[in-house]
Each structure stands twice: as C-alpha cells, then as structure tokens.
N, C-alpha and C positions, 0 to 999 in steps of 0.2 A: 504494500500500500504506500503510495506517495504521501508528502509529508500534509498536506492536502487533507489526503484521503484519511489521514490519523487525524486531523481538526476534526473535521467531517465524524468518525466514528465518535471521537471526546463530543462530540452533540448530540449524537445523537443519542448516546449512553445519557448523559446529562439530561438531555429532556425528559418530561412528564406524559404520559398517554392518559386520558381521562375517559373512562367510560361511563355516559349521561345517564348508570342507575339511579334509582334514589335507594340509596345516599349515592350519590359516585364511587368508581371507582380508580383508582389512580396507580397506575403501572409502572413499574421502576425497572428499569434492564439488570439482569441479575437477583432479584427481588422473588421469591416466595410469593402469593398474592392467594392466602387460603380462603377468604372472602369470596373468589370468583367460580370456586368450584362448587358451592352451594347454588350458584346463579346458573353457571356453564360446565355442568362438569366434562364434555369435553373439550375446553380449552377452544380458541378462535383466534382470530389474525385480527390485530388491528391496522387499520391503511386510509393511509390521508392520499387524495388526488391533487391536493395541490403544489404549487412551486416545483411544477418537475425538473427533474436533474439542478436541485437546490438552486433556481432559479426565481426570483421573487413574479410573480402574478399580479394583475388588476387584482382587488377582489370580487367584480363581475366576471370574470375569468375563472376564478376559483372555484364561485357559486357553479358556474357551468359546468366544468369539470366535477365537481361534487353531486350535482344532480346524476351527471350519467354513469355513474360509478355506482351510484344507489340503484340506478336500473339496471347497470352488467349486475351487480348481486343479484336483483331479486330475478332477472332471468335466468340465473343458474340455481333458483330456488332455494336461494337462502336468505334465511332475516337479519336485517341488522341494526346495531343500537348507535344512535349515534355518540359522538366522543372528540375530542380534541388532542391534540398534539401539544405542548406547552413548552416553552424554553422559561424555565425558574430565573434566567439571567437576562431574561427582555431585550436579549439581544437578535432575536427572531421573532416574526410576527405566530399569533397565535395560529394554528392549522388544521380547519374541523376536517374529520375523519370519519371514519366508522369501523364499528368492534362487530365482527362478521363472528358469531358463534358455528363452530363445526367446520369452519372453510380448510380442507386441507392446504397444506404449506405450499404444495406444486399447484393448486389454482390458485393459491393468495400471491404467489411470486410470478405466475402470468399476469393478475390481474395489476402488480405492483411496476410489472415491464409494462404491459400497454397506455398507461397511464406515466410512464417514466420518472417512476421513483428508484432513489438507489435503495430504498431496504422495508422492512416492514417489521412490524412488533410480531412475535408469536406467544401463546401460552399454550402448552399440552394441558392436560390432567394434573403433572404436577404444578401446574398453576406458575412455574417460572418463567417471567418475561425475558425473552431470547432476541435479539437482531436477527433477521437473516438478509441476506445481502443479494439486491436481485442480480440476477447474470449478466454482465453486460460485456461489449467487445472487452478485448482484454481479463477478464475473468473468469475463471474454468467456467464453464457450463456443466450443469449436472452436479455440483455442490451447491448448496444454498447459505453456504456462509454463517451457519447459527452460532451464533458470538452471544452467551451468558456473561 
C-alpha cells in the first residue's frame, strides 16, 4: 500500500459507521459489536455510495447515488437500515450509507466496485467490524482484503 493508501486505511479504521436503530448503533473496525447480533445475527455489510474513489461529491450527487444503491439492494432482495459513515475528527464530510443485513461479502464488494468505493465495513456472526478492500486494478482480485 502506498503511503496514501496507509492515510487512506488510518481513516478509514478511525471512522464511525452508525447504524439508524433505535438506539443506534455505532461500528468500530476491530471492535466486538454484541448488540448487533440480537438485531442481525447474521452479520451484514455496511456501504456508503458516496464520494467515490474518496473523491468529494455535490450533495445532490450523493442523494443520487444513495437513492440507486437503495434500489440495486432491494433488487437483489435485500433490506436495508439506513446508517452513516462518520469521521470523529471533522475532517471529512458526514457519508449516509446503509447497513444491508445478510448481504454476503462477494455481493457487498460488487456492489462497493460498481459504485467505486475502495472498501466497505463487514460484520459476520461474531459481530467484529472488519474493512475489506474492494479489488481494484493493481490489487489481487479474489482476496477481499479483511483488515480487523
């Protein structure tokens, strides 16, 4: 990873994922999260469409992108809660998302390439939020990069 690309991971480890239960819930990379398995027990992907390739967005832009990413879900027949992306150091803009319960990791990592993100949150069962890193030129294809 370039030295970039290490900024780039220290963010995205540092950010917040917040899933819009009541109460919320709030994802931490590396983090336990036994709250989510009463909610999801099996685990889901969370994935923002905005700012691809950490590229800043209109926010009518983003709404766009956010609307048809809620329709590629539920065409593949899944629900989802909505959630936000959060930088605790304000030095990125906030980035609504969605918490896809059940989505496996090989549709969560198409749906995170077609939309041109580099990574997306995962939780299995054991409820630990994981990075995984979508494949892009330059990076194996066929690993998905899960960084705890």
């Amino acid at each position: 990873m370039t030295s970039g690309g290490h900024f780039l991971e220290a963010a995205y480890r540092a950010a917040r994922y917040r899933i819009d239960t009541e109460p919320p819930l709030v994802l931490r990379i590396g983090e336990a999260h036994p709250a989510l398995r009463a909610l999801f027990p099996q685990g889901g992907i969370f994935l923002t469409p905005c700012n691809p390739r950490s590229r800043r967005l209109r926010p009518a832009a983003n709404d766009r992108r956010l609307r048809a990413l809620r329709r590629s879900v539920e065409r593949r027949g899944f629900v989802w809660v909505p959630g936000r992306g959060l930088d605790p150091r304000g030095l990125w803009p906030d980035e609504p998302g969605l918490w896809i319960p059940g989505l496996p990791l090989d549709e969560g990592l198409r749906l995170a390439r077609n939309f041109g993100q580099n990574a997306l949150v995962r939780c299995g069962p054991d409820t630990v939020a994981q990075l995984a890193w979508t494949p892009w030129a330059g990076r194996p294809a066929g690993r998905a990069h899960l960084l705890r």
